[in-house]
MDTraj code that builds the backbone (N, CA, C; nanometers):
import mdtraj as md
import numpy as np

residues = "UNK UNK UNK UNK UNK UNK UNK UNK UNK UNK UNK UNK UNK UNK UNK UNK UNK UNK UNK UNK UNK UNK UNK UNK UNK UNK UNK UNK UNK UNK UNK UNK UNK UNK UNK UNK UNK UNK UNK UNK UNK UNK UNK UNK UNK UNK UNK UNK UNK UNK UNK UNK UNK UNK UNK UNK UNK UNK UNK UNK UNK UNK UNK UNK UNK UNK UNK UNK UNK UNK UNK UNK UNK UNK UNK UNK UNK UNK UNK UNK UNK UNK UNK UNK UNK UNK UNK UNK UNK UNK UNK UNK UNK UNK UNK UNK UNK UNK UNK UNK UNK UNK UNK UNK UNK UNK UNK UNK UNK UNK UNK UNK UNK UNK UNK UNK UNK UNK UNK UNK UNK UNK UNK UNK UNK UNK UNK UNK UNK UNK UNK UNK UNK UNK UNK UNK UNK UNK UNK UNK UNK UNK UNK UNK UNK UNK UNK UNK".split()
xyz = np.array([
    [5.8744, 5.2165, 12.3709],
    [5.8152, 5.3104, 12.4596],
    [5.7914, 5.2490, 12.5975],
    [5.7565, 5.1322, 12.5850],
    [5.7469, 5.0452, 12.7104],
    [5.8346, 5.0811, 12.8267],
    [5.9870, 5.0314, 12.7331],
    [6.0967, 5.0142, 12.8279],
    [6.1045, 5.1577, 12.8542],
    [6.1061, 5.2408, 12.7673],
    [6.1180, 5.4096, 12.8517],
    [6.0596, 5.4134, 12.9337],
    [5.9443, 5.3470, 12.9138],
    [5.8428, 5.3790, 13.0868],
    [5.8746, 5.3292, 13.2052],
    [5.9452, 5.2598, 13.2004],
    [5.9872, 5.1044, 13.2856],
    [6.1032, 5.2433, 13.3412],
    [6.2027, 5.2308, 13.2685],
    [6.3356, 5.2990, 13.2729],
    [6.3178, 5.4015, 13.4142],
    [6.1618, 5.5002, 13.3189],
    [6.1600, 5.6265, 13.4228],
    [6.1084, 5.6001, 13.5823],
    [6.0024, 5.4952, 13.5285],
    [5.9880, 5.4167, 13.6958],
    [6.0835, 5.3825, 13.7936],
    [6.1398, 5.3029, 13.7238],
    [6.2996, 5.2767, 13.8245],
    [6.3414, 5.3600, 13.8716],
    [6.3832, 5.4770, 13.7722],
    [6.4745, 5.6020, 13.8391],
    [6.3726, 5.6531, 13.9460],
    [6.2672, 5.6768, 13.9463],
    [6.1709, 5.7458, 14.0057],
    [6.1402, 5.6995, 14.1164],
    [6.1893, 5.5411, 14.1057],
    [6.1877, 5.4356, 14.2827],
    [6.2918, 5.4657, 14.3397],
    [6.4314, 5.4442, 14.2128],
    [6.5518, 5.4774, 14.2959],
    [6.5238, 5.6168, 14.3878],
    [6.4659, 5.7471, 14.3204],
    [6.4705, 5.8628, 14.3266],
    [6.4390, 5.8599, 14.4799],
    [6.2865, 5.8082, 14.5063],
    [6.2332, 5.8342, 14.6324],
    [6.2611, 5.7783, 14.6834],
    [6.3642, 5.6279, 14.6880],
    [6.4315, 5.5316, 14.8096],
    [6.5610, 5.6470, 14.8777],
    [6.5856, 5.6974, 14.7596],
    [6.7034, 5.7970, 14.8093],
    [6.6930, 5.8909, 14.8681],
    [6.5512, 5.9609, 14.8816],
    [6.4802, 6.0741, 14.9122],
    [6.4503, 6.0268, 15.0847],
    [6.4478, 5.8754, 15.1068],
    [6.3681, 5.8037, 15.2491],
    [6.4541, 5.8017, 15.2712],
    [6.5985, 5.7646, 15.2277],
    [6.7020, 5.7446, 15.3158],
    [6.7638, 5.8478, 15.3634],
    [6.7780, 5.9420, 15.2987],
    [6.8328, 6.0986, 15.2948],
    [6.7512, 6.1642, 15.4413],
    [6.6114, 6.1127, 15.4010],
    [6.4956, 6.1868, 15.5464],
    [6.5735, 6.1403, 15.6790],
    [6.5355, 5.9618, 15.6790],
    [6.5739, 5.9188, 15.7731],
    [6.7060, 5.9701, 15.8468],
    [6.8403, 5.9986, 15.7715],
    [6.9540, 6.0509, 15.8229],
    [6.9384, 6.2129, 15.8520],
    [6.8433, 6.2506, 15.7843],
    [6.8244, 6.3918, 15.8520],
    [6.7176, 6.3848, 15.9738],
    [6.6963, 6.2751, 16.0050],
    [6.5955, 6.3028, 16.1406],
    [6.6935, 6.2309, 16.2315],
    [6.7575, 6.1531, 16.1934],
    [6.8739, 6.0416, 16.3122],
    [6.9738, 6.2178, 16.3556],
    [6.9608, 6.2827, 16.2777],
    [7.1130, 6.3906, 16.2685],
    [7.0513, 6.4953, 16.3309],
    [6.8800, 6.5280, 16.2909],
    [6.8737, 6.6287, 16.3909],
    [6.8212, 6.5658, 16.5122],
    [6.7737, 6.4401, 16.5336],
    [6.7373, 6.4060, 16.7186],
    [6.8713, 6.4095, 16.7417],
    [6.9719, 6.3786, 16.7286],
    [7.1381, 6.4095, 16.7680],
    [7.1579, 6.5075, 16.8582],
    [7.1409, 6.5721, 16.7370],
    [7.1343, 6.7611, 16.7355],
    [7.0383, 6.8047, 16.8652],
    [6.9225, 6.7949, 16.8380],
    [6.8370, 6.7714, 16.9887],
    [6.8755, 6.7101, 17.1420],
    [6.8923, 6.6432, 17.0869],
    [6.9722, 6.5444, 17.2218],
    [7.1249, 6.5641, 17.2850],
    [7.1549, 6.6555, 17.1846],
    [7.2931, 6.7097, 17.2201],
    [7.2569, 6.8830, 17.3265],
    [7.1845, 6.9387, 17.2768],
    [7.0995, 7.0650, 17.2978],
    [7.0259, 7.0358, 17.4140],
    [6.9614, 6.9255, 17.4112],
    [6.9329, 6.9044, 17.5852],
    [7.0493, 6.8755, 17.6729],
    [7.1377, 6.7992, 17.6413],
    [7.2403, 6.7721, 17.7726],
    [7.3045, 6.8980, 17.7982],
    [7.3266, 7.0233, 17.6668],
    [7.3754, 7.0979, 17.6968],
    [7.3107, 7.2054, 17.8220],
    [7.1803, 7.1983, 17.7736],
    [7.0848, 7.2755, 17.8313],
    [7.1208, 7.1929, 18.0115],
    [7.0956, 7.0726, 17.9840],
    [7.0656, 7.0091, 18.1368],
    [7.2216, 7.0520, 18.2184],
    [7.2943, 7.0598, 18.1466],
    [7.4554, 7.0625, 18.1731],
    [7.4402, 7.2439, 18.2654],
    [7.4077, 7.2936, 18.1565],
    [7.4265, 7.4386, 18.2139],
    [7.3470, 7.4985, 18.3505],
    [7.2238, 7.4359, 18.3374],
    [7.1039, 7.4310, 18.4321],
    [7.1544, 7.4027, 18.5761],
    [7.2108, 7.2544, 18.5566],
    [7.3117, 7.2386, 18.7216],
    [7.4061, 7.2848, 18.7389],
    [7.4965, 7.3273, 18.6002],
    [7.5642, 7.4633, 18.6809],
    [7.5327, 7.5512, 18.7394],
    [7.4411, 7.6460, 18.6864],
    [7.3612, 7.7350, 18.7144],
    [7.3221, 7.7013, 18.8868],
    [7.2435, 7.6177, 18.9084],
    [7.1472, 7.6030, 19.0632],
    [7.2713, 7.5497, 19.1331],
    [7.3826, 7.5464, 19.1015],
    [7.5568, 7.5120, 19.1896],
    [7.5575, 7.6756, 19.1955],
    [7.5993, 7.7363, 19.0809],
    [7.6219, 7.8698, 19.0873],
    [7.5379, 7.9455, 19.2028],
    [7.3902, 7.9298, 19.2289],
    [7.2963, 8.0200, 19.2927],
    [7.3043, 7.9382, 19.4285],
    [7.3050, 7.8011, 19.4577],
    [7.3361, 7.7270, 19.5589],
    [7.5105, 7.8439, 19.6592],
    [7.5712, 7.8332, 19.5506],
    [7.7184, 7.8665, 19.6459],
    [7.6405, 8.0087, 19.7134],
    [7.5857, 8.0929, 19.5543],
    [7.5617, 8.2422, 19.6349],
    [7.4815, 8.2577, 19.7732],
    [7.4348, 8.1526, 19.7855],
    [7.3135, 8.1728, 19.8822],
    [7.4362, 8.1396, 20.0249],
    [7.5214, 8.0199, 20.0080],
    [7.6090, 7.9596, 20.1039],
    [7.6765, 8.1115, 20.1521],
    [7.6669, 8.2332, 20.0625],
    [7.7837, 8.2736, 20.1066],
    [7.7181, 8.4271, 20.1106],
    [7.5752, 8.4296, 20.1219],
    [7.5010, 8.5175, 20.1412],
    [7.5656, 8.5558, 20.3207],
    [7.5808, 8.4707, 20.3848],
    [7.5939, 8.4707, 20.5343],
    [7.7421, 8.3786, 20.5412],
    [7.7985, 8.4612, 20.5726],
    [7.9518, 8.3715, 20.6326],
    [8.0384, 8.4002, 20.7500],
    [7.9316, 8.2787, 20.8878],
    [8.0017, 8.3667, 21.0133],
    [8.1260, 8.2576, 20.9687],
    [8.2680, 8.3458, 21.0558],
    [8.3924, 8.3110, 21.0779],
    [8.4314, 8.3223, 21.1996],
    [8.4682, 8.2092, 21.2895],
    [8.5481, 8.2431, 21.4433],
    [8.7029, 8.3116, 21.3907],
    [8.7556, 8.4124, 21.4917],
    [8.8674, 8.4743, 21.4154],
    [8.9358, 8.4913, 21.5654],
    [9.0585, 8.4535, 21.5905],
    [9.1550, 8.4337, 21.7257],
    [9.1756, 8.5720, 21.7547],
    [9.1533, 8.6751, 21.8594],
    [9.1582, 8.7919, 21.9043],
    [9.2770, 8.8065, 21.9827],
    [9.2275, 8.7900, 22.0942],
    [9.3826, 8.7247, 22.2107],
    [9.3674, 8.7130, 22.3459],
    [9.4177, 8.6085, 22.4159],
    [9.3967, 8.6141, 22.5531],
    [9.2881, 8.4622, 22.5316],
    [9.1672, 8.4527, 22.6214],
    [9.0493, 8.4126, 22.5803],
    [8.9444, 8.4485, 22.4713],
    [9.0171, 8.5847, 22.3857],
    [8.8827, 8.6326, 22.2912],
    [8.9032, 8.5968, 22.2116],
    [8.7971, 8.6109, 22.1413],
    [8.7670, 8.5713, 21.9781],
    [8.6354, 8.6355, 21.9350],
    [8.6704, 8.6335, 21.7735],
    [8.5885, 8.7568, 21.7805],
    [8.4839, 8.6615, 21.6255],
    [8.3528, 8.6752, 21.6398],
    [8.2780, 8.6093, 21.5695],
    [8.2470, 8.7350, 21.4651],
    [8.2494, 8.6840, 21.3021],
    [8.2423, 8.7756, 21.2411],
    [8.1745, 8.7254, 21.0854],
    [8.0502, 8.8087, 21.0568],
    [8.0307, 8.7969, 20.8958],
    [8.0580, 8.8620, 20.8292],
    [8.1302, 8.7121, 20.7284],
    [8.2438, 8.7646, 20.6463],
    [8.1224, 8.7931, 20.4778],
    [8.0215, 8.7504, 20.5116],
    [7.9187, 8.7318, 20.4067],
    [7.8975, 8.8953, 20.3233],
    [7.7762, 8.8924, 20.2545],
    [7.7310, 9.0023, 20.2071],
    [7.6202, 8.9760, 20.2280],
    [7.5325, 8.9810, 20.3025],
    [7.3890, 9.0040, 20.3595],
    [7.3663, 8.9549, 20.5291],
    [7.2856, 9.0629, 20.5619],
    [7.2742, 9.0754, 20.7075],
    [7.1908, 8.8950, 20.7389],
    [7.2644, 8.8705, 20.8870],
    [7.1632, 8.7021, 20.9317],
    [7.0799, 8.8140, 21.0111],
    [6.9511, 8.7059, 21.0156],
    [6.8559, 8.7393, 21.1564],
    [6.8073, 8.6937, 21.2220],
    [6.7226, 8.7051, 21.3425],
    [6.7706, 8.6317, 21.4430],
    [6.8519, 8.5043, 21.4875],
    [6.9603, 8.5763, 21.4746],
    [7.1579, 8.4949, 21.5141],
    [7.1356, 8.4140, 21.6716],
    [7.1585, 8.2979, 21.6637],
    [7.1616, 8.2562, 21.8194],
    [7.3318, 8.2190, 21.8320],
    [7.4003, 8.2239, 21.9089],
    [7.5551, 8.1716, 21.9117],
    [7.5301, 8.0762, 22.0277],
    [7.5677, 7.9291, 22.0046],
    [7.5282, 7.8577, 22.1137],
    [7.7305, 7.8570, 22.1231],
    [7.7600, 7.8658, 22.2432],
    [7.9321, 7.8786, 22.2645],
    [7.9353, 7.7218, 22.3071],
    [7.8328, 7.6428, 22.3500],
    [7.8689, 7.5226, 22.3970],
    [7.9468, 7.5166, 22.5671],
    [7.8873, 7.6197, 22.6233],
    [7.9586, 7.5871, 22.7402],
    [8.1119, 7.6782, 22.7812],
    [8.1453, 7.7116, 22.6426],
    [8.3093, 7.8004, 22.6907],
    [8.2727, 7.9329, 22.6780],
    [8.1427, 8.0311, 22.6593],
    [8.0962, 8.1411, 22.6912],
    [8.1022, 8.1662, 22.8311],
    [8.1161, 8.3305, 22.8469],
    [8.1128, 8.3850, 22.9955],
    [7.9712, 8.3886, 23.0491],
    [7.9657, 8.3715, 23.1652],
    [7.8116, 8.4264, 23.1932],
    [7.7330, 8.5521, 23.1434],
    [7.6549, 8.5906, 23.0861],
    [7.6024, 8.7135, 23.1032],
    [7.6247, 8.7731, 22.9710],
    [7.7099, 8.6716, 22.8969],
    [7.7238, 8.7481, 22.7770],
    [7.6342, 8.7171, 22.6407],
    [7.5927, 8.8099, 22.5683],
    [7.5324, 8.8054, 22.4819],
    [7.5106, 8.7367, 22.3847],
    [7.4181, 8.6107, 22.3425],
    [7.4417, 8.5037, 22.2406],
    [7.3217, 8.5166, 22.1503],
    [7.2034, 8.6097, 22.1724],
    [7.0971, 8.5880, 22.0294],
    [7.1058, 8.7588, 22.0482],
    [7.0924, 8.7453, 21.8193],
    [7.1374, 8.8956, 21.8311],
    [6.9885, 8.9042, 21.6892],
    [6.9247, 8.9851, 21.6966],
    [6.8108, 9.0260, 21.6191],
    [6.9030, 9.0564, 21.5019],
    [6.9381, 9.0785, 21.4668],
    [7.0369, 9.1351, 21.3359],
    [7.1573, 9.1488, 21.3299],
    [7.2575, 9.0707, 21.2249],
    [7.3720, 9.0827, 21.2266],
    [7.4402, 9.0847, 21.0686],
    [7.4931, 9.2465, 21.0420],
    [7.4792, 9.2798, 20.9301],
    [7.6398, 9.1989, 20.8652],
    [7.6656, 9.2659, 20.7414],
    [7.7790, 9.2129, 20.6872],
    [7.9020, 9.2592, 20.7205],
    [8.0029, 9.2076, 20.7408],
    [8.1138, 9.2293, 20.8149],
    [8.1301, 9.2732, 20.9759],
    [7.9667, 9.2851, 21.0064],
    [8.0042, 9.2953, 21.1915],
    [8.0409, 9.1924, 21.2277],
    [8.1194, 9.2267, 21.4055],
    [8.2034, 9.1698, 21.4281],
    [8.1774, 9.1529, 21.6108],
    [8.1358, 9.0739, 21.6337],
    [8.0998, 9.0071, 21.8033],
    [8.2182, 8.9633, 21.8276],
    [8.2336, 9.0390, 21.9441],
    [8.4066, 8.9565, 22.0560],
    [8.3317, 8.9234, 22.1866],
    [8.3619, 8.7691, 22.1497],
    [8.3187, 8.6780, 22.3016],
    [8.4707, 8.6093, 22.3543],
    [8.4206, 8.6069, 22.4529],
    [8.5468, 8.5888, 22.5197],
    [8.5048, 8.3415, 22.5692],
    [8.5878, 8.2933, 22.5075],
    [8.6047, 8.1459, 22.5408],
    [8.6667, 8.1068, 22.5885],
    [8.6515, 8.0447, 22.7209],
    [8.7194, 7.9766, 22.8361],
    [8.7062, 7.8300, 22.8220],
    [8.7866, 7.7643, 22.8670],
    [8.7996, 7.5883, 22.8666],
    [8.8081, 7.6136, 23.0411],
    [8.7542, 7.5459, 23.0883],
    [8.7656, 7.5001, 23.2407],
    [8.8743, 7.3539, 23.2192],
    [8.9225, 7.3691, 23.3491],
    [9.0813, 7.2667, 23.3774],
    [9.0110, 7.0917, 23.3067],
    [8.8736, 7.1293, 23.3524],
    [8.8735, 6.9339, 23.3412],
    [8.8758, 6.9391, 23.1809],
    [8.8127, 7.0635, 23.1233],
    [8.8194, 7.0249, 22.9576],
    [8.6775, 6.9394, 22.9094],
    [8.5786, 6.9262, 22.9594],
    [8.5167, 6.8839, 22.9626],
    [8.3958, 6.9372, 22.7950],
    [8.3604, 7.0576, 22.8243],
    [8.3102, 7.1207, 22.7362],
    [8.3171, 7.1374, 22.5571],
    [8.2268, 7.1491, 22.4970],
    [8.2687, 7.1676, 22.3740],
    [8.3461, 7.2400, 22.3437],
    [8.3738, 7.2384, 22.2430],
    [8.5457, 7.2524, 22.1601],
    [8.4769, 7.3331, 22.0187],
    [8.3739, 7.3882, 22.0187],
    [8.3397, 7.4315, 21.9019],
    [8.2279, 7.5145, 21.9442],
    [8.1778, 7.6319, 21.8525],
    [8.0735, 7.7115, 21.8293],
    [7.9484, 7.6853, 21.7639],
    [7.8279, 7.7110, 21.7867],
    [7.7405, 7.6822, 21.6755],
    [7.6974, 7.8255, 21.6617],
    [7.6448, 7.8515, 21.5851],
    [7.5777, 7.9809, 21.4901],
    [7.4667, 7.9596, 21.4425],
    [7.2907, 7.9973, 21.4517],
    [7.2002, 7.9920, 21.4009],
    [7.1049, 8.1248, 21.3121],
    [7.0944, 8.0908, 21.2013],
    [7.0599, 8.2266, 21.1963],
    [6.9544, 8.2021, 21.1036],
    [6.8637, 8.3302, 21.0399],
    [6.7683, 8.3287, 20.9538],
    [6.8086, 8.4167, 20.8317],
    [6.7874, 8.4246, 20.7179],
    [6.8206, 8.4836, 20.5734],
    [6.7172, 8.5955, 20.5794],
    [6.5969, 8.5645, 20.5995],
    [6.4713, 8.6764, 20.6003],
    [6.4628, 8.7563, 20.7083],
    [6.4448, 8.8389, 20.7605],
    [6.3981, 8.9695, 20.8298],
    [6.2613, 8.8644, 20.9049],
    [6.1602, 8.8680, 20.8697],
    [6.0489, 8.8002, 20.9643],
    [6.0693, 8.6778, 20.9500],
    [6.2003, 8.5786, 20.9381],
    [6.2669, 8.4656, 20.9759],
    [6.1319, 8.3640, 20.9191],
    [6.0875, 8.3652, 20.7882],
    [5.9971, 8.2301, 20.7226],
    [6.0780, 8.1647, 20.6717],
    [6.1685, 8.1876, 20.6229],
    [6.2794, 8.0516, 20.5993],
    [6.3274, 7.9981, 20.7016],
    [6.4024, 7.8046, 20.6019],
    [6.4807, 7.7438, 20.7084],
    [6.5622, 7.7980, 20.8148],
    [6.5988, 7.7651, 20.8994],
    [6.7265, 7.8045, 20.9767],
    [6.8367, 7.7574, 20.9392],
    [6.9364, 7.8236, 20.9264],
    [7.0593, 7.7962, 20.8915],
    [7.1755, 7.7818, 21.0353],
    [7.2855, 7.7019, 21.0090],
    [7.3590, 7.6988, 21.0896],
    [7.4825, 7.6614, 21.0533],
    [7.5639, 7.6736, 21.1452],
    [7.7343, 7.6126, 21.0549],
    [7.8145, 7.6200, 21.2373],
    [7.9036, 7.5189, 21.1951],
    [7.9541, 7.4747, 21.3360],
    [8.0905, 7.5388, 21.3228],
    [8.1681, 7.5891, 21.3994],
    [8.2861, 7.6885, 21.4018],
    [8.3373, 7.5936, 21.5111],
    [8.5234, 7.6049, 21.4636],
    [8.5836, 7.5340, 21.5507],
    [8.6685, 7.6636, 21.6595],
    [8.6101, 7.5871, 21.7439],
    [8.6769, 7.7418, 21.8356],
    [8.8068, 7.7054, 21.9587],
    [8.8207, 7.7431, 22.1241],
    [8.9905, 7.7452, 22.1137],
    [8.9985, 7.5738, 22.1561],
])
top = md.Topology()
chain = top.add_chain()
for i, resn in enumerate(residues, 1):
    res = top.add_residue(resn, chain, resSeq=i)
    for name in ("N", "CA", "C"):
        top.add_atom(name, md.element.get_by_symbol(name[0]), res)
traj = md.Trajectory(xyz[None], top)
């Protein structure tokens, strides 16, 4: 009777060594599992704020566009109106002509006319400033346009 007792002990150590090892690989397998579920999560997340990052880039998209002669015609190509728009021409604007515009919706289209004087001296490019909000509490935005 002894050794029966002995016998069932053993099995009963083996039983629960097998039972600890079995745990242990089910906790190594689900932190895995976890840890796989976060990168996925972290993975999708910076897609995501790339995804909402571009939309915002393209909330407002002025474009210089070659008209003819000296013109050119400044245009958002975006889907949401900028506000208060400043167009700095850098010097190859006409006098008198119009460069801050309170509102500039989607797909309008400004024709300024750009001159280079003989020495060439002047910038060679456009700047564009604008605001996303209506009472302009956000950053200012800007983007540099290569112009003639």
């Amino acid at each position: 009777m002894d050794i029966a007792a002995f016998l069932i002990a053993c099995l009963s150590a083996l039983g629960a060594l097998g039972a600890v090892w079995y745990a242990r690989r089910s906790v190594t397998a689900a932190q895995r599992s976890a840890d796989a579920a976060n990168e996925v999560a972290s993975i999708e997340r910076e897609r995501r704020e790339e995804e909402i990052a571009e939309a915002d880039r393209k909330r407002v998209d002025f474009q210089l566009l070659y008209d003819s002669g000296d013109a050119y015609v400044l245009w958002n190509a975006g889907t949401d109106s900028a506000h208060g728009v400043h167009v700095d021409t850098g010097g190859l604007g006409t006098p008198g002509e119009i460069t801050d515009f309170d509102g500039f919706g989607p797909d309008e289209k400004q024709r300024f006319l750009l001159l280079r004087s003989l020495g060439g001296q002047e910038a060679q490019h456009v700047i564009v400033t604008w605001h996303l909000n209506p009472d302009r509490s956000d950053p200012k935005q800007s983007k540099k346009l290569i112009g003639p």
